[in-house]
Gaussian input, Z-matrix of N, CA and C with variables (Angstrom, degrees):
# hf/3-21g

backbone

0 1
 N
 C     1     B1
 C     2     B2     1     A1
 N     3     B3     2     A2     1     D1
 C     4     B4     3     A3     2     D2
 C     5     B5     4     A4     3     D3
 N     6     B6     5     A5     4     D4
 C     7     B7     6     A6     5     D5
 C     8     B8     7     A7     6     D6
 N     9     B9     8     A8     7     D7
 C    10    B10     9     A9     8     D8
 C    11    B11    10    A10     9     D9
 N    12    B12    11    A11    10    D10
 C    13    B13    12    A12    11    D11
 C    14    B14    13    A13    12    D12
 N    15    B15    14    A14    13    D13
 C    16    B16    15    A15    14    D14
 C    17    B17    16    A16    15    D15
 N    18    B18    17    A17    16    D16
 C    19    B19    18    A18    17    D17
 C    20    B20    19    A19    18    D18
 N    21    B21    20    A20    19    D19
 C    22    B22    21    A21    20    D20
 C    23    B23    22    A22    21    D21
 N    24    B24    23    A23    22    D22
 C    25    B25    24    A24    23    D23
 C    26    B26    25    A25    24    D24
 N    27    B27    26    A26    25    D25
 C    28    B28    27    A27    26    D26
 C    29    B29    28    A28    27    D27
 N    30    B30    29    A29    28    D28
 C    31    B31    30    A30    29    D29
 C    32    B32    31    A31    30    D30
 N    33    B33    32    A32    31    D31
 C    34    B34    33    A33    32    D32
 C    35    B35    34    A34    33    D33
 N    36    B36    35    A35    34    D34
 C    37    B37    36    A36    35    D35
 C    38    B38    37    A37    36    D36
 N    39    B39    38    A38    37    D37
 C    40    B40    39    A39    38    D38
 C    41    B41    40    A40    39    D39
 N    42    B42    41    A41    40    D40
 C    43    B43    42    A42    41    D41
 C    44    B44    43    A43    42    D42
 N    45    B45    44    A44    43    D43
 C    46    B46    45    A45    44    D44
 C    47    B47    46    A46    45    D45
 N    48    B48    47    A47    46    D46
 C    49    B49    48    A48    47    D47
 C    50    B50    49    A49    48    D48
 N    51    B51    50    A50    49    D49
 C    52    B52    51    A51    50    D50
 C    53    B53    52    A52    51    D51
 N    54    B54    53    A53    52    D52
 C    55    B55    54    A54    53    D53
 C    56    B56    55    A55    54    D54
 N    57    B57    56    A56    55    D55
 C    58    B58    57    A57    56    D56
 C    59    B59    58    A58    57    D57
 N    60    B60    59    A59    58    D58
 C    61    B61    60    A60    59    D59
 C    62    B62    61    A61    60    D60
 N    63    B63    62    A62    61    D61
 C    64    B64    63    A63    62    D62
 C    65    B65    64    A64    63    D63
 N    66    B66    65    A65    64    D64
 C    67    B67    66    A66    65    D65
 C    68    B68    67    A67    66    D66
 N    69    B69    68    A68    67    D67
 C    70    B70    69    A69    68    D68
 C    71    B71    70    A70    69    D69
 N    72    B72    71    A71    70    D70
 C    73    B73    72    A72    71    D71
 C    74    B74    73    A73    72    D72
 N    75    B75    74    A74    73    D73
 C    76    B76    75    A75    74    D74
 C    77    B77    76    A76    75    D75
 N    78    B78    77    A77    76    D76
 C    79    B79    78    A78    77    D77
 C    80    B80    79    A79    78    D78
 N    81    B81    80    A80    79    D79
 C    82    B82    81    A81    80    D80
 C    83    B83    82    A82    81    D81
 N    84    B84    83    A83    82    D82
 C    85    B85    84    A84    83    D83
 C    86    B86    85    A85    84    D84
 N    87    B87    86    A86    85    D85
 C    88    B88    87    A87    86    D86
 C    89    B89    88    A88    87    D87
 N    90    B90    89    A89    88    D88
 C    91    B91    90    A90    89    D89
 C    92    B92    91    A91    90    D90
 N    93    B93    92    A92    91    D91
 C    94    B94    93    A93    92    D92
 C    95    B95    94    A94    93    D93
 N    96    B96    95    A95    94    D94
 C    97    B97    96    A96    95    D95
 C    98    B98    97    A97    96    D96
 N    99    B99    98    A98    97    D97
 C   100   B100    99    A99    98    D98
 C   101   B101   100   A100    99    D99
 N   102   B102   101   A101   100   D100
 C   103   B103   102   A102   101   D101
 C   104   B104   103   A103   102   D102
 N   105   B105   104   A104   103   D103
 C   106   B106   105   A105   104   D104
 C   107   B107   106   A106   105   D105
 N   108   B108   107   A107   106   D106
 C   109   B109   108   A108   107   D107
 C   110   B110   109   A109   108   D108
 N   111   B111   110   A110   109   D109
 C   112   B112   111   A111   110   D110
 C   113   B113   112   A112   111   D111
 N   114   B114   113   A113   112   D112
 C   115   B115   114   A114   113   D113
 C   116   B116   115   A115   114   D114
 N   117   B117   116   A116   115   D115
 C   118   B118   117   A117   116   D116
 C   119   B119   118   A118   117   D117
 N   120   B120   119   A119   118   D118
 C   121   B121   120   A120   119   D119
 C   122   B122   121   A121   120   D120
 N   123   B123   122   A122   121   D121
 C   124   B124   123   A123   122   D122
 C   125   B125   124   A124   123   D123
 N   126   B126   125   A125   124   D124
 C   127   B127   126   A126   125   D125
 C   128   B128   127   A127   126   D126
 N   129   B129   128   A128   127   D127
 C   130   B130   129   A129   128   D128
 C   131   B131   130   A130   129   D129
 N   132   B132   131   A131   130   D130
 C   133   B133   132   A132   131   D131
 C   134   B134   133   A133   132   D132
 N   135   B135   134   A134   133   D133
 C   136   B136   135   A135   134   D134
 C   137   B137   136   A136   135   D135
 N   138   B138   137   A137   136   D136
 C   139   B139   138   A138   137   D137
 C   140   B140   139   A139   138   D138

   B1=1.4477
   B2=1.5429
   B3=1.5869
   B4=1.0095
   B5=1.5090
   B6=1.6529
   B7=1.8543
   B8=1.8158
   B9=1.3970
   B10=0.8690
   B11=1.6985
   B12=1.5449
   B13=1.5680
   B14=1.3457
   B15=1.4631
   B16=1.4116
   B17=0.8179
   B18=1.4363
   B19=1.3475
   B20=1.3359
   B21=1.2854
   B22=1.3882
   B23=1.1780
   B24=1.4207
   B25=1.2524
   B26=1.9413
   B27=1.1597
   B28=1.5567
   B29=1.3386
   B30=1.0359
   B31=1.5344
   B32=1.6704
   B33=1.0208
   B34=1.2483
   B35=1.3475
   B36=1.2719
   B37=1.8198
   B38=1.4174
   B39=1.2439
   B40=1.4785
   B41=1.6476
   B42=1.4699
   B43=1.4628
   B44=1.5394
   B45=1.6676
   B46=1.2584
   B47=2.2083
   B48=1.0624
   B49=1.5982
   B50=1.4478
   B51=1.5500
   B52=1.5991
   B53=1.2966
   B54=1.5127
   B55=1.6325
   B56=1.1950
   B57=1.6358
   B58=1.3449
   B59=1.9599
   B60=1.8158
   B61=1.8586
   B62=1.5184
   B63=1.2145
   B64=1.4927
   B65=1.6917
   B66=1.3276
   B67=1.0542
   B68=1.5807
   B69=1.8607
   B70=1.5534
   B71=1.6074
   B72=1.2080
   B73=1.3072
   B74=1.8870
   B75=0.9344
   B76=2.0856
   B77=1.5487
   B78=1.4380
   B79=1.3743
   B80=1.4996
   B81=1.6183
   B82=1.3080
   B83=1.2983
   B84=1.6382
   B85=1.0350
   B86=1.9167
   B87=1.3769
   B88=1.3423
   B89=1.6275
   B90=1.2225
   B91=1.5513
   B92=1.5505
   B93=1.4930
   B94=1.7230
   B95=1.7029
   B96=1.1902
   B97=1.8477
   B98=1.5393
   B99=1.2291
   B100=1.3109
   B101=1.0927
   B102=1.2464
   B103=1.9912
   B104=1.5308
   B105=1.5015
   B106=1.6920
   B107=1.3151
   B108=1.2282
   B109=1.1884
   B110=1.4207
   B111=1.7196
   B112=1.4470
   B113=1.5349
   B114=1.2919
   B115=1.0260
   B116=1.9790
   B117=1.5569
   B118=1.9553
   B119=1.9406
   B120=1.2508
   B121=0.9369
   B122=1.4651
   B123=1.9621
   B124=1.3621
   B125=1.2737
   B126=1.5731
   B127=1.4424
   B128=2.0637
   B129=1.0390
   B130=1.8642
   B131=1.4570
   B132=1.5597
   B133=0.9873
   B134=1.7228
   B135=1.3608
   B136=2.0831
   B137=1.4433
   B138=1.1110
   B139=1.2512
   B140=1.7967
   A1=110.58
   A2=133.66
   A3=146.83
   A4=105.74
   A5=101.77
   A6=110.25
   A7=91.85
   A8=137.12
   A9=147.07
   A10=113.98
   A11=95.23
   A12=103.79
   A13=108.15
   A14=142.50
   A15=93.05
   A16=141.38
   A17=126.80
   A18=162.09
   A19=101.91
   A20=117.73
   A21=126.15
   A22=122.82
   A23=134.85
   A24=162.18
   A25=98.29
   A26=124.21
   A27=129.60
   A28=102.60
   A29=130.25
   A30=127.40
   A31=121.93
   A32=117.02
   A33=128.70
   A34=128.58
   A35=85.65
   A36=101.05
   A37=100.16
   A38=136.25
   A39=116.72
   A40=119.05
   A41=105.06
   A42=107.32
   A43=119.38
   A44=96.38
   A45=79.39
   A46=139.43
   A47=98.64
   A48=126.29
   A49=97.72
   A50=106.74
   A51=129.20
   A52=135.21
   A53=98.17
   A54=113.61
   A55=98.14
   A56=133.16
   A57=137.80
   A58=121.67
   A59=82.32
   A60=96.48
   A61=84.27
   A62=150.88
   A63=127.36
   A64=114.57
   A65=106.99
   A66=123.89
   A67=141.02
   A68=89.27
   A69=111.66
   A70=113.20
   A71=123.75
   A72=137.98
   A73=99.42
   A74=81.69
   A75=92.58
   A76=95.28
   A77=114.67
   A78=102.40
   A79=128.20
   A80=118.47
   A81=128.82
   A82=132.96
   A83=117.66
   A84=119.62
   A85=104.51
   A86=106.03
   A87=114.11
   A88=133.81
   A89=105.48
   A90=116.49
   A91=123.28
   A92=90.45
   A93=92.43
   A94=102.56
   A95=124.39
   A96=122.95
   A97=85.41
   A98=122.74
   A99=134.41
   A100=120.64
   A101=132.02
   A102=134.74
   A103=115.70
   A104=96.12
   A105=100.92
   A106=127.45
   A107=120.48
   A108=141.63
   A109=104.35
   A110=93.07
   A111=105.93
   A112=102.59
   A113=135.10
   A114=137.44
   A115=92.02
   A116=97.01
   A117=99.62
   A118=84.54
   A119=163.21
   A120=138.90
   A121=106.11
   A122=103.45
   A123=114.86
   A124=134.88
   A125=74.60
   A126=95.78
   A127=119.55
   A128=96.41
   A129=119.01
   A130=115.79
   A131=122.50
   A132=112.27
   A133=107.96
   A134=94.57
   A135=100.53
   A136=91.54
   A137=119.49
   A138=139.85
   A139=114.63
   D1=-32.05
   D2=-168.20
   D3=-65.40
   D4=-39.53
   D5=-164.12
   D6=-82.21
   D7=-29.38
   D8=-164.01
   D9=-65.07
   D10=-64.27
   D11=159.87
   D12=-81.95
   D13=-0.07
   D14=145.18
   D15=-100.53
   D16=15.05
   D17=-176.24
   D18=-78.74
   D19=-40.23
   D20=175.78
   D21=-75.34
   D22=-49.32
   D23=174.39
   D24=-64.36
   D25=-41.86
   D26=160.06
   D27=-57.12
   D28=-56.63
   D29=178.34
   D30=-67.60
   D31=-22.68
   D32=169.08
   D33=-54.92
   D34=-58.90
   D35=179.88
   D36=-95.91
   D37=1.38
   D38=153.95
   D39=-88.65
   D40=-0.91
   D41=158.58
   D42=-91.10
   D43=-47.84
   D44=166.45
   D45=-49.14
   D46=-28.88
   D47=163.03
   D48=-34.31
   D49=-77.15
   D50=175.09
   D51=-34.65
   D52=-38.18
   D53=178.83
   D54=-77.89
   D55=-39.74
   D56=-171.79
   D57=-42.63
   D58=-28.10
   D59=-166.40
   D60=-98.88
   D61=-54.45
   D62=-155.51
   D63=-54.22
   D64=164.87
   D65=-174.42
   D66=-61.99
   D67=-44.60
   D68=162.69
   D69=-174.89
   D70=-166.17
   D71=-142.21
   D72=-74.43
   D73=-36.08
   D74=-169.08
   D75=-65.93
   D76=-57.32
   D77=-165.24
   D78=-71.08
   D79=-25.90
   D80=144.47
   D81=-40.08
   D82=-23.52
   D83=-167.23
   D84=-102.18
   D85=-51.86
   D86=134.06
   D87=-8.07
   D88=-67.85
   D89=165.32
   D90=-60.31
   D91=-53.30
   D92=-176.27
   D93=-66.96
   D94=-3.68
   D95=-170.90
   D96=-84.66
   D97=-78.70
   D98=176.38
   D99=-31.74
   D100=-43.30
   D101=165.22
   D102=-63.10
   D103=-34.04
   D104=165.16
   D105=-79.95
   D106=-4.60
   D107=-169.30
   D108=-78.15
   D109=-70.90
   D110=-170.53
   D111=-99.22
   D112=60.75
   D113=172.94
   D114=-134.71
   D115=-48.79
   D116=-175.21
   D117=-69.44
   D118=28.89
   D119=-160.19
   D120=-142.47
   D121=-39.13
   D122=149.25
   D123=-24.66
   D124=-70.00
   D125=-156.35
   D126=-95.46
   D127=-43.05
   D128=-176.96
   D129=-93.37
   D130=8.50
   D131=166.24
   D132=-120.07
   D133=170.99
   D134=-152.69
   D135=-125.40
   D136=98.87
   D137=-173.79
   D138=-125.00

């Protein structure tokens, strides 16, 4: 569980990094829809 969240917490702040370079509010928000997207699609669907 430890490697899990930090695996997560590694990923976090390399988005956060990411958000740092966009332009403005729309496209961040945009992005984060889309990472959630294909993250529930990865991972939570049974295919």
């Amino acid at each position: 569980m430890r490697r899990v969240v930090g695996f997560g917490l590694f990923w976090f702040s390399g988005g956060m990094v990411f958000n740092m370079l966009l332009p403005n509010l729309f496209v961040e928000i945009l992005c984060a829809a889309l990472f959630v997207l294909a993250a529930y699609e990865l991972f939570c669907c049974k295919r």
